[in-house]
C-alpha positions in Angstrom: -20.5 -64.7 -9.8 -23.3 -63.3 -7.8 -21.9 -60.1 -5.2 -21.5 -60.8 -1.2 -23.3 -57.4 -0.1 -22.3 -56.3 3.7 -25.0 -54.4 4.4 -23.5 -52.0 7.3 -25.1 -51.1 10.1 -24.4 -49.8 13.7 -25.2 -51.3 17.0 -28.4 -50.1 18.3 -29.6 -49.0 21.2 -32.7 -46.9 20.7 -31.1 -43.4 20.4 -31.7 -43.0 17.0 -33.9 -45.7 15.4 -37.0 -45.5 17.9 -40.5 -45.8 15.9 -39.1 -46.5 12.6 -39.1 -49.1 10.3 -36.3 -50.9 9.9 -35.0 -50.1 6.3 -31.6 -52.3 7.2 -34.2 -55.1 6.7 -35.8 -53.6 3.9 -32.2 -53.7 2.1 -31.6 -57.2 2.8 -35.1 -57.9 1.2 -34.4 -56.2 -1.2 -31.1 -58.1 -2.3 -32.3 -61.5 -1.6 -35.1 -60.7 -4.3 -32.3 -60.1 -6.5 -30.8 -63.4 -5.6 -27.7 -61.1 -4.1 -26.1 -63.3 -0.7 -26.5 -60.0 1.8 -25.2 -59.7 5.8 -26.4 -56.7 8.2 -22.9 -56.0 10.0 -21.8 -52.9 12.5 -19.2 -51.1 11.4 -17.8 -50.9 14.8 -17.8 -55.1 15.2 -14.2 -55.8 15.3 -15.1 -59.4 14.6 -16.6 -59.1 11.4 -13.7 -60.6 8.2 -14.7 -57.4 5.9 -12.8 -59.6 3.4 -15.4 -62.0 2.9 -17.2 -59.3 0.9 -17.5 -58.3 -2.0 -18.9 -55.2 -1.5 -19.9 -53.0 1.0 -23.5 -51.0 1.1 -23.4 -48.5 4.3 -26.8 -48.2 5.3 -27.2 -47.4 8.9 -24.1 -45.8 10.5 -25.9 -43.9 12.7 -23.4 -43.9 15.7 -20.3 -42.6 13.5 -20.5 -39.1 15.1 -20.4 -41.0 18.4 -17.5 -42.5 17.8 -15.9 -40.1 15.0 -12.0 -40.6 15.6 -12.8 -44.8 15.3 -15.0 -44.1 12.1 -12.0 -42.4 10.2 -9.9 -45.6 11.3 -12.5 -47.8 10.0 -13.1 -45.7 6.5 -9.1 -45.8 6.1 -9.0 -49.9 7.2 -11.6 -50.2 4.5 -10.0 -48.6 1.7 -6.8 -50.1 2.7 -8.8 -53.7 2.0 -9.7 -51.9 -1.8 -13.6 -53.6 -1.3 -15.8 -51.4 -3.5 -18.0 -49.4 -1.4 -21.3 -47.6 -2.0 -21.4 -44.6 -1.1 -17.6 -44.6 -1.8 -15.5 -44.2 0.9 -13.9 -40.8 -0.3 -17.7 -39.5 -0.6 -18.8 -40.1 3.3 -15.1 -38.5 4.6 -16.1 -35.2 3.0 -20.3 -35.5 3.9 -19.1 -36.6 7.7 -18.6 -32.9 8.5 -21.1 -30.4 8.4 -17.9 -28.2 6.2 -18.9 -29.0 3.7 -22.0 -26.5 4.0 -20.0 -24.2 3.7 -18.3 -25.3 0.6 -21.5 -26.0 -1.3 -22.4 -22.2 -0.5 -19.3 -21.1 -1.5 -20.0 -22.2 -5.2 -23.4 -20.2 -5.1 -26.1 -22.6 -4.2 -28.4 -20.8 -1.5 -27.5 -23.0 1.7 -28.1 -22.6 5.4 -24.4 -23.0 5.9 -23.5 -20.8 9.0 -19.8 -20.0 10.7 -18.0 -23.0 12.4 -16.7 -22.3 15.5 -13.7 -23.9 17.5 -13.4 -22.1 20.9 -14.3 -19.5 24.0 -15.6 -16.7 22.4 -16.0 -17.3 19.2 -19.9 -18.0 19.7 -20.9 -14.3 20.4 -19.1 -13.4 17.2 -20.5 -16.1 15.2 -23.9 -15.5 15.9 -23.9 -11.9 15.4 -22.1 -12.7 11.8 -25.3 -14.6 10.7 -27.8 -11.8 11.1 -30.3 -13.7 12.7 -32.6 -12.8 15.7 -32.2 -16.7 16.6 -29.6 -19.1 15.9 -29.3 -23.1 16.2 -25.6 -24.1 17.4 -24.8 -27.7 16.6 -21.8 -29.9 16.5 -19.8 -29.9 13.3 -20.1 -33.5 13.3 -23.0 -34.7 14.3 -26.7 -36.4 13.7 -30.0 -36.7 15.6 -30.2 -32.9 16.7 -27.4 -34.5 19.2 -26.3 -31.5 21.5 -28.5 -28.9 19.1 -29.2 -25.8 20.7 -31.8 -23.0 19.4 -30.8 -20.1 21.1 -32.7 -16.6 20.8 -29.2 -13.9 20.6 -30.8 -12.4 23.4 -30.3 -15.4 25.7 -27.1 -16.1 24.1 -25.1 -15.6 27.0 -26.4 -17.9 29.2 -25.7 -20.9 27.0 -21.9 -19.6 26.6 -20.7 -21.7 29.8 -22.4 -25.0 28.1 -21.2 -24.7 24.6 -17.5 -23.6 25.4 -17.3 -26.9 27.6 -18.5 -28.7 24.5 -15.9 -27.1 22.5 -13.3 -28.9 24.5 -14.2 -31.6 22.7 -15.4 -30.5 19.1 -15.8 -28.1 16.8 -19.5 -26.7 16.7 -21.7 -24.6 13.6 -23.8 -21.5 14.6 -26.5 -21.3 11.5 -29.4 -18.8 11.1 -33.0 -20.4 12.6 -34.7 -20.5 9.4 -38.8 -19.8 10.7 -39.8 -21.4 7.9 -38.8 -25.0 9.0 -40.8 -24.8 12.2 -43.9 -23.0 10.1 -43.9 -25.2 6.8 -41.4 -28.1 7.9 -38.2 -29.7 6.0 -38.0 -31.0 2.5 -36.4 -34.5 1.8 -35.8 -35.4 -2.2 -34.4 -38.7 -2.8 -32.6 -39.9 -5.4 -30.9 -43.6 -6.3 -28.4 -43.7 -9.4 -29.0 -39.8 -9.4 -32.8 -40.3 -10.5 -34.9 -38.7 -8.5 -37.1 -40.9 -6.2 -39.5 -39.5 -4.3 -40.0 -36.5 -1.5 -41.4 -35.9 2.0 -42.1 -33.2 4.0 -41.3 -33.3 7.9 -42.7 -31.2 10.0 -42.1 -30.2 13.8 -43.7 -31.0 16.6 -45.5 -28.2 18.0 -43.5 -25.7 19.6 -40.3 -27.4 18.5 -37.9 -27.2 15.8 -36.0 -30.3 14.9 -37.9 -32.3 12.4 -36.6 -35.9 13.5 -39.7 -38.1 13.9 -38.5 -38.9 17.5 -38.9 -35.3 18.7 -42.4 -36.0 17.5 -42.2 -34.5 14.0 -44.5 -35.7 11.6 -43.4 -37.0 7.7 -45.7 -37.3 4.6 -45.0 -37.6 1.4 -45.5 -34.6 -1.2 -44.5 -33.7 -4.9 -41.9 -31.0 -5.4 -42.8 -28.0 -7.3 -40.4 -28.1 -10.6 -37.7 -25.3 -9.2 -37.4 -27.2 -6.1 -36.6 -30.9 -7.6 -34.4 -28.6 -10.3 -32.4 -27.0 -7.3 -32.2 -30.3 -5.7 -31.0 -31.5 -9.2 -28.2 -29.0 -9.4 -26.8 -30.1 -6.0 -26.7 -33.8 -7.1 -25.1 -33.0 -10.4 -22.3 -30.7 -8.9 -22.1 -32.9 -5.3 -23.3 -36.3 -5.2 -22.3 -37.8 -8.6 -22.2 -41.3 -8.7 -23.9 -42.1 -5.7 -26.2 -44.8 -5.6 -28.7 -42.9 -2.6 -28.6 -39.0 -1.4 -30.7 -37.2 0.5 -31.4 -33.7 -0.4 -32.8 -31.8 2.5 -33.8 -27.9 2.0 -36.3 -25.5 2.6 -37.9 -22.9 1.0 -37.5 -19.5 1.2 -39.2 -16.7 0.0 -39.8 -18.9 -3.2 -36.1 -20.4 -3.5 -34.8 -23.5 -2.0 -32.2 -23.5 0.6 -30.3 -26.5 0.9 -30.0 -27.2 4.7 -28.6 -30.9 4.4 -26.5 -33.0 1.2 -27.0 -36.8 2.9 -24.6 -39.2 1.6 -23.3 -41.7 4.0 -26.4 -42.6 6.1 -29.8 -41.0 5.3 -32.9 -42.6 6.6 -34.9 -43.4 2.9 -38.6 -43.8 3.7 -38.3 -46.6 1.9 -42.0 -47.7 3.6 -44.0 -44.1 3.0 -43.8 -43.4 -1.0 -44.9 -46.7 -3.0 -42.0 -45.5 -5.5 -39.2 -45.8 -3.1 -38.6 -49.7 -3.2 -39.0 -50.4 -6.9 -36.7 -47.6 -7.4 -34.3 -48.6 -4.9 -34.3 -52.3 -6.0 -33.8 -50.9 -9.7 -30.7 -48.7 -8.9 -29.1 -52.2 -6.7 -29.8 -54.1 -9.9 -27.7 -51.8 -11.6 -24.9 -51.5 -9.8 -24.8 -54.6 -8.4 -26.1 -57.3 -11.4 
């Protein structure tokens, strides 16, 4: 008997999905070719009967750092209902804070990982601990450069009032600015089933630093040199095993790739850039799912 895919989504309101194409759609194409019955659904609809499917396929769960605390009750609701899930369940909990960073560093993979922070004072500390002239302070949860700040250390004091109010609420990561992503851009690598996909490289607007194509950022596709796809091969063996999509975002430095981003539960898949992306995307659903 054929799956019932809930394809799950979020409820949009033009934060996050402005002057894209919508790859929610592109899924459910994608599965109807395959003869697989498919449903777009929020994850935060409490109407939707989660028992009608037979599997769940989180695509677009771009809100969940919105609404963290009702995301966790949703992942445990779910795996109370035991309905397979790709990515599994387990798998987004740990990629839903930026922590993990810090983890994947501490096993010896170059990473922008950064010092958390939690309260008053510990921002001055943190950024001196990271040895960089400029640092970006972001939520520990988080998405969409929401409440990012680049802030030169020399200016650091005036954003002190601002970011201890938002510690009220959250826990926030100080990082290094990496020059190198506002000079060269970001590097995406995707992979379905583990096999690598295809890449991009998004690049800043001018005079900005945060990538995301609604801050103006541009995104083409490229081919990765053979030590950057091997990094990004490494990561996915020792991180993202048994995943059916990841995202590896990184960039260079000095030669060697610096992972800056392991995306698991929600990655945007430029599923309408590389000619590959599809028919490998359709190949790894047929897979798992047929």
């Amino acid at each position: 008997m054929n799956p019932r895919v809930a394809i799950v989504s979020y409820v949009s309101v033009g934060a996050y999905d402005a002057n894209t194409v919508n790859e929610d759609e592109i899924l459910s194409s994608i599965l109807t070719e395959l003869e697989i019955e498919n449903q777009i659904v929020p994850w935060s609809d409490p109407k939707v009967d989660w028992e009608r499917f037979s599997c769940l396929l989180i695509k677009s769960v771009w809100d969940y750092f919105d609404y963290y605390p009702e995301f966790l009750e949703w992942i445990e609701k779910m795996k109370g209902l035991g309905i397979p899930v790709m990515n599994d369940l387990d798998t987004i909990r740990w990629n839903s804070s930026k922590a993990y960073l810090l983890e994947i560093q501490e096993r010896g993979i170059p990473t922008i990982a950064g010092k958390i922070i939690t309260q008053k004072g510990d921002l001055n500390e943190a950024a001196i601990s990271v040895e960089s002239d400029t640092v970006v302070v972001k939520p520990l949860v988080s998405g969409g450069a929401k409440n990012t700040f680049k802030i030169p250390i020399s200016e650091l004091s005036q954003y002190e009032g601002k970011i201890t109010k938002l510690l009220k609420d959250e826990a926030f990561l100080v990082q290094p600015f990496v020059p190198e992503v506002a000079e060269v851009g970001e590097y995406s690598l995707l992979f379905f089933n583990g096999v690598f996909s295809h890449a991009v490289l998004k690049t800043p607007a001018q005079e900005d630093f945060r990538v995301q194509h609604y801050f103006g950022g541009s995104i083409q596709e490229m081919q990765p040199s053979d030590s950057m796809l091997e990094s990004a091969k490494k990561i996915m063996r020792e991180f993202a095993e048994n995943t059916l999509y990841a995202r590896v975002d990184g960039v260079e430095i000095n030669g060697v790739f610096h992972l800056m981003e392991l995306e698991l539960i929600e990655p945007y898949l430029f599923l309408g850039l590389s000619p590959k992306a599809i028919p490998n995307y359709k190949q790894a659903l047929k897979e798992r799912l047929l």
